[in-house]
C-alpha atoms as one frame of an Amber mdcrd trajectory, in Angstrom:
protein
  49.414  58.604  29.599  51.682  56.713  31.589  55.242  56.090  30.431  56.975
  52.404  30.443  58.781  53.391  33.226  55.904  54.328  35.216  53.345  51.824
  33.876  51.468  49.580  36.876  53.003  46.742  37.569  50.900  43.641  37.320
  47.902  42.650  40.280  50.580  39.633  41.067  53.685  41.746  41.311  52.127
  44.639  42.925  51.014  42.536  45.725  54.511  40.494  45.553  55.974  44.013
  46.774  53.370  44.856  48.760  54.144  42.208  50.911  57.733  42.556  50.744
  57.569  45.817  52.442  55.027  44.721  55.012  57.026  42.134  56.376  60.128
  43.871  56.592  58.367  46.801  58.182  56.867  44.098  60.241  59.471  42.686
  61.605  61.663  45.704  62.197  58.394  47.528  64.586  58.484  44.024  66.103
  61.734  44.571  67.450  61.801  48.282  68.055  58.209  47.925  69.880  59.330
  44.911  71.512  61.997  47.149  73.227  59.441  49.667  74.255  57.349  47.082
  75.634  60.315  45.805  77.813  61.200  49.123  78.620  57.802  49.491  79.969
  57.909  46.451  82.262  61.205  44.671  83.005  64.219  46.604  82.318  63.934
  49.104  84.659  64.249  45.558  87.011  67.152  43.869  85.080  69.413  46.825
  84.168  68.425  49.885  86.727  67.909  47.603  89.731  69.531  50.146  92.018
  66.939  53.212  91.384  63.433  54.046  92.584  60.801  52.067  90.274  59.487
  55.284  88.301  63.271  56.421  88.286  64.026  53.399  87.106  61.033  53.510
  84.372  62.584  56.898  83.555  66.191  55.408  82.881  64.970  52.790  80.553
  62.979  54.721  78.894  66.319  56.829  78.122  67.369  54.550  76.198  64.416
  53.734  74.780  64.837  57.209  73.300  68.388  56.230  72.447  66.849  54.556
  69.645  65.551  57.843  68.065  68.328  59.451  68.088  69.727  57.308  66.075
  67.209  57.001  63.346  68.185  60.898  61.694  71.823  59.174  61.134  70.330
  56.161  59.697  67.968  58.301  57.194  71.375  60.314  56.199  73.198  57.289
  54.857  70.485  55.156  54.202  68.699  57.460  52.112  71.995  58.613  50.538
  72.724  55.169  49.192  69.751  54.053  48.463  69.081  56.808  46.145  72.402
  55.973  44.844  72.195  52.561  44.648  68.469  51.449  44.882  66.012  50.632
  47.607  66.190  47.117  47.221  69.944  46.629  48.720  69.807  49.290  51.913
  66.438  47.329  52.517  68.266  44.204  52.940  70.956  45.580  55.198  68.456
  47.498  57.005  66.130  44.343  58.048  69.701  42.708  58.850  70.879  45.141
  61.215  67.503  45.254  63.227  67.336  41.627  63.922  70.553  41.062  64.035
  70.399  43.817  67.336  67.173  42.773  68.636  68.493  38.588  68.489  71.901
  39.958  70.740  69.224  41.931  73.399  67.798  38.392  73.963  71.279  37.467
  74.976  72.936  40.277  77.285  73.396  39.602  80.637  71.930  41.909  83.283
  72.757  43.780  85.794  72.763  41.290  88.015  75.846  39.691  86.201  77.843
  42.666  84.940  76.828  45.316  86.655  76.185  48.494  84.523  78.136  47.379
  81.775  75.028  45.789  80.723  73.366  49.176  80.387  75.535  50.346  78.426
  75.870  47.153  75.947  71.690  47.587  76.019  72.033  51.138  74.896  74.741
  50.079  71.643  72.066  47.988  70.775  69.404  49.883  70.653  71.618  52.575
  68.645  71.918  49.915  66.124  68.055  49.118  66.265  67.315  53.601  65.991
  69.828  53.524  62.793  68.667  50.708  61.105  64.857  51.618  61.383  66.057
  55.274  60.580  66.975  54.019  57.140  64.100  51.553  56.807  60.995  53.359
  56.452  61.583  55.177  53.887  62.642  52.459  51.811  59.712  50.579  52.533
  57.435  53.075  51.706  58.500  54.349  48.380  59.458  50.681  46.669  55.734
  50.786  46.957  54.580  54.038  46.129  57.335  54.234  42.941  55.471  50.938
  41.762  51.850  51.776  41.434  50.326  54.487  40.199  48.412  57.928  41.073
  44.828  56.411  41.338  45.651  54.545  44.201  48.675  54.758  45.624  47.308
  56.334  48.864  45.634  52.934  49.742  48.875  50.622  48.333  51.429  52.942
  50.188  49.588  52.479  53.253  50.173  48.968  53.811  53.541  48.876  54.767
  52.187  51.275  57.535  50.422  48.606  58.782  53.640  47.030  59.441  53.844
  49.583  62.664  50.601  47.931  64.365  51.414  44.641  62.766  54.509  44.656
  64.943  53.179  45.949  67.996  50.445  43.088  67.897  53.411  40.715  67.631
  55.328  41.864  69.901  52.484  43.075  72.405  50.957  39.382  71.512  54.042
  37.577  72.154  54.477  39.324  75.907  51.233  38.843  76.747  51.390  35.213
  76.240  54.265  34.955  78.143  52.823  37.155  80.970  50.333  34.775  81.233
  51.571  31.526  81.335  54.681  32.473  83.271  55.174  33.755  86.853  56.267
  37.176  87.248  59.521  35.699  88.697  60.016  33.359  85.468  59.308  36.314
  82.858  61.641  38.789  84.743  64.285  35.896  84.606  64.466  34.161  81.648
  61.266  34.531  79.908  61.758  38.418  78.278  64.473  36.901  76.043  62.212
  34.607  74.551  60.586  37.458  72.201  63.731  39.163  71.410  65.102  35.514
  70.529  62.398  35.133  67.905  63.586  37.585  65.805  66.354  35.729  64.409
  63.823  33.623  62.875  61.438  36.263  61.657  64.349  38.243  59.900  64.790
  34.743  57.931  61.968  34.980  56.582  61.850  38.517  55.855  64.968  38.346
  53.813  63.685  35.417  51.855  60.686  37.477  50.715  62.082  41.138  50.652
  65.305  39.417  48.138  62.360  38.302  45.602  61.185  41.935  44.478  63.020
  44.154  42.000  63.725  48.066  41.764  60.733  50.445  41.008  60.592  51.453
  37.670  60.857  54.717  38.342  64.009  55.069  40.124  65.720  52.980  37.243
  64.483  55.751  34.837  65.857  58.410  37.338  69.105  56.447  37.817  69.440
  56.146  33.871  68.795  60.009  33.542  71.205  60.575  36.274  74.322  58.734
  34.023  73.060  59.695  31.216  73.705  63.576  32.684  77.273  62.352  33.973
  78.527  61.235  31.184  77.695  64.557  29.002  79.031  66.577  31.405  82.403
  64.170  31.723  84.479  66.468  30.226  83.409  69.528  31.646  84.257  67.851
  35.257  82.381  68.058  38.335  80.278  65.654  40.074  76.537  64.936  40.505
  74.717  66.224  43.723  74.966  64.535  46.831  71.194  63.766  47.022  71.118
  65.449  50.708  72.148  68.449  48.815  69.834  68.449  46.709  67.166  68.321
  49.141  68.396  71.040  50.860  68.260  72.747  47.994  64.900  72.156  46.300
  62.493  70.686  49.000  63.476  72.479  52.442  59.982  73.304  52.572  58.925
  69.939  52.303  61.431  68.794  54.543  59.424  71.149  57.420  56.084  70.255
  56.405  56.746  66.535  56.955  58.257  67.006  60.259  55.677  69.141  61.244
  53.124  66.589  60.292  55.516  63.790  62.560  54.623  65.878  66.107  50.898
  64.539  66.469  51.036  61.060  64.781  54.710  60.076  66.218  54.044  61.944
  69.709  50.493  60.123  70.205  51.377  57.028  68.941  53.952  56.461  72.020
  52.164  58.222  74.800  49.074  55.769  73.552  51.007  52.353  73.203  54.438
  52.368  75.533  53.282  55.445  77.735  50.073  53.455  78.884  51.909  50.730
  79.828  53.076  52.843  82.446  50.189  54.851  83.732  47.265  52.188  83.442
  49.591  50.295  85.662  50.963  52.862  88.265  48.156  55.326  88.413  44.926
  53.242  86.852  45.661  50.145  89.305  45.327  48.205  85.887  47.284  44.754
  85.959  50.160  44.509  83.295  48.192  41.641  81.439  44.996  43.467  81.077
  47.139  46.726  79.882  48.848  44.575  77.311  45.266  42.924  76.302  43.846
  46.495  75.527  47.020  47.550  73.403  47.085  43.928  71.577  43.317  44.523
  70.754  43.673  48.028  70.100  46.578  47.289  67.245  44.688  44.783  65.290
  41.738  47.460  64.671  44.580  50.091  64.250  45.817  47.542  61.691  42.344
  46.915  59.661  42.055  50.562  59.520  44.716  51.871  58.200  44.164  50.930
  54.538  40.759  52.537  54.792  42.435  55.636  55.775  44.430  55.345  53.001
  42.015  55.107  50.519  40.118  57.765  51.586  42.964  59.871  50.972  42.708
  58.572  47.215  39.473  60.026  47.225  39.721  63.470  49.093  43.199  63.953
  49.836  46.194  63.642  52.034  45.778  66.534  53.768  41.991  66.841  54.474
  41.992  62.916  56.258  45.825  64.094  57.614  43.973  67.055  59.283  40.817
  65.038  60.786  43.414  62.558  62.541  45.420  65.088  63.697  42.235  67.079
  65.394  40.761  64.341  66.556  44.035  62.756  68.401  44.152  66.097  70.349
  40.582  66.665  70.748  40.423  62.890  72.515  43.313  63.330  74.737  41.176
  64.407  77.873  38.549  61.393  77.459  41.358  59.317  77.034  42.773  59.485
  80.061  39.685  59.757  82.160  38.224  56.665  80.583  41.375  55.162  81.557
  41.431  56.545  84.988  38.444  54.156  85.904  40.372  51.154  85.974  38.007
  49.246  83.667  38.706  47.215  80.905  36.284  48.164  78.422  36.907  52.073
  78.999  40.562  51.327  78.693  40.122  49.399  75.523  38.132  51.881  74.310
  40.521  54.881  74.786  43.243  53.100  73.287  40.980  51.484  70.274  39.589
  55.022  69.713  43.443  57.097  70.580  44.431  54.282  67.674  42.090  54.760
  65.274  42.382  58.648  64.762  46.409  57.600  64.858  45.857  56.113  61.802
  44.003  59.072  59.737  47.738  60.738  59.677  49.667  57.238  59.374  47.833
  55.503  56.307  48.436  58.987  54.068  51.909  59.228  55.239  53.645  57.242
  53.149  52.469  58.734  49.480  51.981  62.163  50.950  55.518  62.088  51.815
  56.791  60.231  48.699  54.745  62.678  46.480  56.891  65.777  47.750  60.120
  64.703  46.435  62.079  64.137  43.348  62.964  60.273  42.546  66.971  60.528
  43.033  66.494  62.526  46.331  63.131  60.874  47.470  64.836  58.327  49.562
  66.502  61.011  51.673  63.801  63.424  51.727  61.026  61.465  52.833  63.634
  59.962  55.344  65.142  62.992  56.532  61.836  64.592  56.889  60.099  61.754
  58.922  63.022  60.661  61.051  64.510  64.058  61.693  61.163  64.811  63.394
  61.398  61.159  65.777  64.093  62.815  67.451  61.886  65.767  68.791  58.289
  63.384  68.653  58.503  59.907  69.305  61.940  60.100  71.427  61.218  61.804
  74.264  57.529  61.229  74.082  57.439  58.493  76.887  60.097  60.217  78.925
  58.313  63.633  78.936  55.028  61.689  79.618  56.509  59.841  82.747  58.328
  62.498  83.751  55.651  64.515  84.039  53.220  62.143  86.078  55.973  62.436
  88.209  56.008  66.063  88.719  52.191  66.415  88.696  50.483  63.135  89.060
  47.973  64.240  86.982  47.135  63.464  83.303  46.632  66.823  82.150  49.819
  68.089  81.714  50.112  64.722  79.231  47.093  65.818  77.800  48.133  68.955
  77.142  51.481  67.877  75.682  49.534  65.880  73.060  46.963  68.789  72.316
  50.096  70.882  71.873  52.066  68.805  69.128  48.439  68.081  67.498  48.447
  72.082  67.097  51.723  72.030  65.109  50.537  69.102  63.286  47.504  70.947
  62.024  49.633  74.243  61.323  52.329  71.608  59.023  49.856  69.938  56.762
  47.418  73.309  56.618  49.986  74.987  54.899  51.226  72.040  52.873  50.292
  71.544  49.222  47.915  68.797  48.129  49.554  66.012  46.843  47.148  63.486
  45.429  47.196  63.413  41.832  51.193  64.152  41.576  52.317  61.689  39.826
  56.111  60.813  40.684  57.545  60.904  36.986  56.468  63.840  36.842  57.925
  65.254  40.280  61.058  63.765  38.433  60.711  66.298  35.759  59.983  69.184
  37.735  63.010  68.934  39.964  65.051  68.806  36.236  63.766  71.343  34.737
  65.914  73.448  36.552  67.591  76.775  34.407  70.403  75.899  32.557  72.828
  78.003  34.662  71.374  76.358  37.665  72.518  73.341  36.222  75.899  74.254
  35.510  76.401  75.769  39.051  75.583  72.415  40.482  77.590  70.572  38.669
  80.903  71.441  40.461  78.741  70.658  43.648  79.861  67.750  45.673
């Protein structure tokens, strides 16, 4: 039976947070997509206007990467605090420091004006943007999973996924408009701020919604145990562990298994959504606006799927629909590109539609697979450290590598292959994993207390 703490919440509250994680994941892929969209087309133009155009490509897609390396430091403090101090309040700050980076890219001048002092102001930015979104996604995910229950929390978890293909049909949307009613000459002037302008607005909104929902249940119960064990233990001295310790401690396993299970879904995701930017349009002959038209298509099926995926995953498991995403991703990396190679729109639409669609077999379970691993007062920085950790090695370079080597080989295949090969680890990660299904997160609570009694007392002169 469930306990108070871990009761369901009501259909009308449930879908109140629901949709205060989706729109804060929303908006924060808007403007991290956004960049990789930009990346893709103008700024090697506006900031790298002195280098070779696939050099250039190269360079902005550097710091494009920037980005991820920033989102391992923002999963250290945000997931420190916020399983200190709640999900609710790093949230906030979180969806803050994302727009407020993305509204001051709409501003910078370019290199045109300040020479490459603009790069560098780009690249602060977009540190800001890889640290906030480091600390986001984990939040996101488990004020959702900690309110529902076992049954189906594979299908509720997964909606604040959607908020990844949510944001790149905004922000792919809101290019391609512009794309097509402007000139080329406009867009490359003034018209890319426009999108990155928007934000400031869209972060209003997000805040208004995101500051109506209240902590989970369950990490009040956790945070009550966790003073509760303070203050008998006051006189003996010695402080509670830092959370990051604790993970270290108990879940290192876990900790692998979910970066493992990043390679394929990060490393595809890119190489299928900012990467083809690059190659239908250098190597495909494909116009930008007919690129952008398959990936803006493309994300709103990726969207509608993604719940289905995670429901399935209520019904079989995380790992069996984790698996058949992962395979399939690699197993349609050659068609992919050759479909694309014809320079058609349907084949391209199809390649990306289909590329998307296995995508989301590993991205709907994500979010209560990786919840469902950790303890409540280190779940915030396990499921962060885990899943951003692994961007730095996945999702970072993924574009770079990709471009870099059409440049080398102008051929596809080596791309292929890269894919094939992280879809490998992928499959090795969540085939050795444990099933996590009908874990129920109270009860990963308990487990991670029950700890021997001398355990116990050794950790409490941890820091």
């Amino acid at each position: 039976m469930s306990s108070p703490a871990t009761a369901p919440p009501t259909p009308a509250s449930l879908k109140r947070i629901v949709a205060a994680s989706l729109i804060g994941t929303t908006i924060e892929w808007y403007d991290f997509f956004l960049y990789g969209s930009a990346a893709a087309l103008v700024f090697n133009k506006l900031f790298f206007p002195d280098s070779d155009p696939l050099v250039g490509t190269l360079l902005s897609f550097l710091t494009y990467a920037v980005g991820f390396a920033a989102r391992p430091l923002g999963a250290l403090v945000f997931g420190h605090y916020g399983d200190r101090l709640g999900r609710k309040k790093l949230l906030v700050l979180s969806l803050l420091l994302m727009g407020g980076a993305t509204f001051a890219i709409g501003l910078l001048p370019t290199h045109a004006t300040i020479g490459s002092s603009a790069a560098v102001l780009l690249t602060v930015l977009r540190l800001v943007q890889g640290f906030a979104l480091g600390g986001e996604w984990g939040g996101a995910v488990l004020l959702v999973s900690e309110h529902g229950d076992a049954r189906r929390r594979g299908f509720w978890a997964s909606w604040p996924q959607t908020g990844a293909p949510a944001g790149q049909l905004l922000a792919t949307g809101v290019l391609s408009l512009l794309t097509a009613v402007l000139s080329e000459s406009a867009f490359g002037s003034w018209g890319w701020r426009i999108p990155f302008l928007l934000s400031g607005v869209l972060v209003i909104v997000g805040l208004w919604i995101r500051l109506s929902v209240d902590e989970s249940p369950v990490f009040k119960q956790a945070l009550a145990q966790a003073e509760a064990r303070r203050s008998a233990r006051a006189a003996g001295a010695g402080a509670e562990k830092l959370p990051l310790v604790s993970v270290m401690r108990h879940h290192w396993r876990d900790v692998l298994v979910a970066m493992g299970a990043r390679m394929a879904e990060n490393i595809s995701y890119y190489v299928i959504t900012a990467f083809i930017l690059v190659y239908a349009t250098t190597s495909a002959g494909v116009s930008k606006q007919t690129a952008l038209n398959a990936v803006l298509i493309a994300s709103a099926v990726h969207f509608a799927v993604i719940p289905g995926w995670g429901a399935l995953s209520d019904r079989i498991g995380r790992r069996p629909v984790y698996l058949l995403g992962a395979a399939g991703v690699g197993l349609w990396m050659f068609p992919f590109f050759s479909l694309i190679d014809t320079g058609g729109f349907g084949n391209l639409l199809l390649a990306v539609t289909v590329g998307l669609v296995l995508h989301g077999a590993m991205y709907a379970p994500q979010a209560a697979f990786f919840s469902e691993m950790f303890a409540t007062r280190m779940r915030y920085s396990g499921a962060s450290i885990g899943a951003q950790f692994a961007s730095v090695a996945a999702g970072a370079p993924a574009p770079l590598i990709a471009t870099a080597l059409l440049d080398s080989y102008g051929s596809s295949t080596p791309i292929a292959l890269y894919v094939i090969g992280a879809a490998v680890l992928t499959l090795i990660a969540v085939g050795v994993a444990k099933e996590t299904r009908h874990r129920d997160l109270a009860d990963v609570e308990r487990s991670a207390d029950a700890e021997p009694a001398a355990a116990r007392d050794a950790d409490a002169h941890t820091v």
